[in-house]
PDB file with SEQRES, HELIX, SHEET and CRYST1 records, atoms N, CA, C and O in Angstrom:
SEQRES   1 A   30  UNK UNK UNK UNK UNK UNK UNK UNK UNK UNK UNK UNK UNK          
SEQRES   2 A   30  UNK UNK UNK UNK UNK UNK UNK UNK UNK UNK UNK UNK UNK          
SEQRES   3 A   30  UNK UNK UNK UNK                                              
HELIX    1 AA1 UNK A    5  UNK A   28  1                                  24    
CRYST1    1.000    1.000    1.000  90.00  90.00  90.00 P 1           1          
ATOM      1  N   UNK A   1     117.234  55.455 -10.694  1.00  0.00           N  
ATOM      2  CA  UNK A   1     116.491  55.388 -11.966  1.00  0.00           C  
ATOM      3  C   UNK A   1     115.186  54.636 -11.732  1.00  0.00           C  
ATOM      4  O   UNK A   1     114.962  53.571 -11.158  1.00  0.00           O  
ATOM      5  N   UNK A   2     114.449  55.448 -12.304  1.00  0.00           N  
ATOM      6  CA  UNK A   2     112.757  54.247 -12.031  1.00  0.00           C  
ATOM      7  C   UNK A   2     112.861  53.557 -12.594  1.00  0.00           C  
ATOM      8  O   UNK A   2     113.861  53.647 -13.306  1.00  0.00           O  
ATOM      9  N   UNK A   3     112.003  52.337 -12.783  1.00  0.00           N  
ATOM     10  CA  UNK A   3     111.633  51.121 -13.091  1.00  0.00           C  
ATOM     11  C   UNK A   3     111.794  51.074 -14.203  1.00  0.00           C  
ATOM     12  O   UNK A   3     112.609  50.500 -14.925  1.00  0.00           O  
ATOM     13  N   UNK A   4     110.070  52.419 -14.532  1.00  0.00           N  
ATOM     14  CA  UNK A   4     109.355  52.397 -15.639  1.00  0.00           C  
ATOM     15  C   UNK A   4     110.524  52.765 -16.821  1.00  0.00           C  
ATOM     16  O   UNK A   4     110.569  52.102 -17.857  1.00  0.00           O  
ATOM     17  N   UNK A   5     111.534  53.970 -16.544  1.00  0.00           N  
ATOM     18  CA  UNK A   5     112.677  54.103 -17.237  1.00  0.00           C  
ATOM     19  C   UNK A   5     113.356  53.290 -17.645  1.00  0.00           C  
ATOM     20  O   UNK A   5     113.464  53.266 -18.871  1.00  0.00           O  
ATOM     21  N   UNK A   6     114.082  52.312 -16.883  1.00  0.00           N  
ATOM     22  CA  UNK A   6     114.750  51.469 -17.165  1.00  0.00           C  
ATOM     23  C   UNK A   6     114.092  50.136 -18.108  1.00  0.00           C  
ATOM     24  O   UNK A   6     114.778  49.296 -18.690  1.00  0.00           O  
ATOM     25  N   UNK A   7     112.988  50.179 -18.090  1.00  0.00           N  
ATOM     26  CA  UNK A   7     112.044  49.339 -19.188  1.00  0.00           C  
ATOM     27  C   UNK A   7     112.331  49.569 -20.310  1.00  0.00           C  
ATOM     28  O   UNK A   7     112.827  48.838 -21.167  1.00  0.00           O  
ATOM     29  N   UNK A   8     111.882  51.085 -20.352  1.00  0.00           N  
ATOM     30  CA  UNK A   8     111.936  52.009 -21.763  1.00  0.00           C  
ATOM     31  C   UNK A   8     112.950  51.354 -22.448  1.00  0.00           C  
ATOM     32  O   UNK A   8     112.870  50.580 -23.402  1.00  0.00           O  
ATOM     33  N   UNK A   9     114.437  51.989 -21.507  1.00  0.00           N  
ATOM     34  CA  UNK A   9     115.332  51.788 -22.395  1.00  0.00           C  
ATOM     35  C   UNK A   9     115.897  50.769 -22.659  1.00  0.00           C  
ATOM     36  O   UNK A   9     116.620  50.610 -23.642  1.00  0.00           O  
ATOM     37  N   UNK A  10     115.560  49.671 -21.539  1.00  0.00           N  
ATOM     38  CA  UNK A  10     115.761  48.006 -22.189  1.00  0.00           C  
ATOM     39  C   UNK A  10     115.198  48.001 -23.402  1.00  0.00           C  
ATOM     40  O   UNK A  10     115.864  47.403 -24.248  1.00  0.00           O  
ATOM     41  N   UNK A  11     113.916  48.598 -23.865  1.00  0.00           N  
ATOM     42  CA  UNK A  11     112.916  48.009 -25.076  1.00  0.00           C  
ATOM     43  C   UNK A  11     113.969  48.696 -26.026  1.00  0.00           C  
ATOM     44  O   UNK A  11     114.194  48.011 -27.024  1.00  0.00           O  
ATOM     45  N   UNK A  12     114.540  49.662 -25.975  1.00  0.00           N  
ATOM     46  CA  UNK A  12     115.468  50.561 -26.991  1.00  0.00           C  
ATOM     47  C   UNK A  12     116.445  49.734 -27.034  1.00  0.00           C  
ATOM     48  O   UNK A  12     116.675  49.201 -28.119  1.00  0.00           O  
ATOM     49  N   UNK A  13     116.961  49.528 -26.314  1.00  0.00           N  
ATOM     50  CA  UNK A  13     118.741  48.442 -26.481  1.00  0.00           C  
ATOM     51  C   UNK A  13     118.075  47.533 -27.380  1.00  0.00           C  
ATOM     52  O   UNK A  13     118.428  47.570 -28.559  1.00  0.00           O  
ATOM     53  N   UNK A  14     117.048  46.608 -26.983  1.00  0.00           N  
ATOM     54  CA  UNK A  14     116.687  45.618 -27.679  1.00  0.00           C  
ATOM     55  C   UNK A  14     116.275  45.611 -28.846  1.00  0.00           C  
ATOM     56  O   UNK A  14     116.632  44.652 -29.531  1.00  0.00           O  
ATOM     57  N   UNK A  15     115.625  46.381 -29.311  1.00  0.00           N  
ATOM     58  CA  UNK A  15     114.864  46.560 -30.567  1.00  0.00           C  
ATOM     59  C   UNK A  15     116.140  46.828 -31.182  1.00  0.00           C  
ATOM     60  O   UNK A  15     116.402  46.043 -32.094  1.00  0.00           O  
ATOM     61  N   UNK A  16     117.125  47.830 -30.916  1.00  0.00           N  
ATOM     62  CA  UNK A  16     118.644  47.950 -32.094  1.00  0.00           C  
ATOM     63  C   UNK A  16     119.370  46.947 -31.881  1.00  0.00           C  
ATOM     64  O   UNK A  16     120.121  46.693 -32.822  1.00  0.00           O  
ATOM     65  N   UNK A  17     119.436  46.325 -31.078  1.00  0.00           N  
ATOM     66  CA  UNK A  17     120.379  45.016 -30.806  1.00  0.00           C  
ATOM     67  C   UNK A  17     119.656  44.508 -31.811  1.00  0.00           C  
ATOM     68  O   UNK A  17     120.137  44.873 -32.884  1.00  0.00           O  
ATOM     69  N   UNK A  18     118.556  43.711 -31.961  1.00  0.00           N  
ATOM     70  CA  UNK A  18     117.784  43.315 -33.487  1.00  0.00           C  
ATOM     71  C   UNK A  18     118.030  43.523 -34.425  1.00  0.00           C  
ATOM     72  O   UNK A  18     118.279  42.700 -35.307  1.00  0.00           O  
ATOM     73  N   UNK A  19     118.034  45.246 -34.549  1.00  0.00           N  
ATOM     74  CA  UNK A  19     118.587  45.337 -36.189  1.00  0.00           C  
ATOM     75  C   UNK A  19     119.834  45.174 -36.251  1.00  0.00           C  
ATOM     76  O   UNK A  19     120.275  45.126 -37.399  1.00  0.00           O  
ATOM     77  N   UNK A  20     120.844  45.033 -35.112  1.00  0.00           N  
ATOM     78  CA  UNK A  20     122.142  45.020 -35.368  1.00  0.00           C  
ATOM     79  C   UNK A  20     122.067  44.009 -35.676  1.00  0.00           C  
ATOM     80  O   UNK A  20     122.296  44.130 -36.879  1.00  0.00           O  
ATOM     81  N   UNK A  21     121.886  42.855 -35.485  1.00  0.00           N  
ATOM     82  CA  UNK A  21     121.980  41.433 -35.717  1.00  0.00           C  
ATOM     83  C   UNK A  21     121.617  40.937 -36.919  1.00  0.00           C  
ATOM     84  O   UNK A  21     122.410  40.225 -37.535  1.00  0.00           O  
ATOM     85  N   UNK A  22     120.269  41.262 -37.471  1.00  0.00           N  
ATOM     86  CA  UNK A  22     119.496  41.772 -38.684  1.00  0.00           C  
ATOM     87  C   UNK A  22     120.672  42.081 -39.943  1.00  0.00           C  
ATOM     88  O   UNK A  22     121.029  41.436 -40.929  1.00  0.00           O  
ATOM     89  N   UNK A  23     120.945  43.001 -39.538  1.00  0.00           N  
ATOM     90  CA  UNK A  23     122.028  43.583 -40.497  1.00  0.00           C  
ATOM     91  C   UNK A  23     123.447  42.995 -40.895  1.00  0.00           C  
ATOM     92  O   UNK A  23     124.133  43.239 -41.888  1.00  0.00           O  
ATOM     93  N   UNK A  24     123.667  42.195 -39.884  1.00  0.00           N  
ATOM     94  CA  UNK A  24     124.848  41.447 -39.334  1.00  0.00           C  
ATOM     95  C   UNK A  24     124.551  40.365 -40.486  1.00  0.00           C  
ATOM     96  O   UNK A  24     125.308  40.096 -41.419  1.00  0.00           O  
ATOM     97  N   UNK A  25     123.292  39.800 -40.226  1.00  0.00           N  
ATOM     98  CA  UNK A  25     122.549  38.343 -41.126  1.00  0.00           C  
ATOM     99  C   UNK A  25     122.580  38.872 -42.446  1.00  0.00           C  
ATOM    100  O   UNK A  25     123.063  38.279 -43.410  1.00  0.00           O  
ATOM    101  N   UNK A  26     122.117  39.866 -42.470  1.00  0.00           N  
ATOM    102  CA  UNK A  26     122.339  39.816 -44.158  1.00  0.00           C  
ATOM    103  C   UNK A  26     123.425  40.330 -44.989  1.00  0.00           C  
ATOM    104  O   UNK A  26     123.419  40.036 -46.184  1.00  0.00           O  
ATOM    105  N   UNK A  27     124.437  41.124 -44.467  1.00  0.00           N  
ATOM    106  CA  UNK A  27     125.730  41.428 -45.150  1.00  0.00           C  
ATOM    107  C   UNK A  27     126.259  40.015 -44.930  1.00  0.00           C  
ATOM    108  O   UNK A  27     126.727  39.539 -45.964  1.00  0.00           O  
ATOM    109  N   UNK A  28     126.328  39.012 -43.596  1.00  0.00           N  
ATOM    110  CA  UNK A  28     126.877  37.764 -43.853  1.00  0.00           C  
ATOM    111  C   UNK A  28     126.610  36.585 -44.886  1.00  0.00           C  
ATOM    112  O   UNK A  28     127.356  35.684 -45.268  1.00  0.00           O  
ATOM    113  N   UNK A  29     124.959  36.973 -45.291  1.00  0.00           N  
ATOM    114  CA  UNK A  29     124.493  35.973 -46.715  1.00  0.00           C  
ATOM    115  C   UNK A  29     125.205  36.689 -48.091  1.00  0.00           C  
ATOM    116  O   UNK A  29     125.193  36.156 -49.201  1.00  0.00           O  
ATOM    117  N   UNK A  30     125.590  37.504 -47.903  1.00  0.00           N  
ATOM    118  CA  UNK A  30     126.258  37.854 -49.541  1.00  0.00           C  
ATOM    119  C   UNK A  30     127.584  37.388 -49.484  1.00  0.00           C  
ATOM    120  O   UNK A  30     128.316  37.488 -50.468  1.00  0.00           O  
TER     121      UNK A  30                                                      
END                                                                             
């Protein structure tokens, strides 16, 4: 796998790992 690929899809895991967490935070404040 190239590099440049494996960047990409780090930036993809990460950015939804965010909203998962995101989402996580606010169903846990109600």
């Amino acid at each position: 796998v190239p590099y440049s690929e494996t960047r990409e899809h780090i930036k993809k895991v990460m950015k939804s790992y965010r909203m998962y967490k995101r989402l996580v935070q606010v169903l846990s404040e109600e």
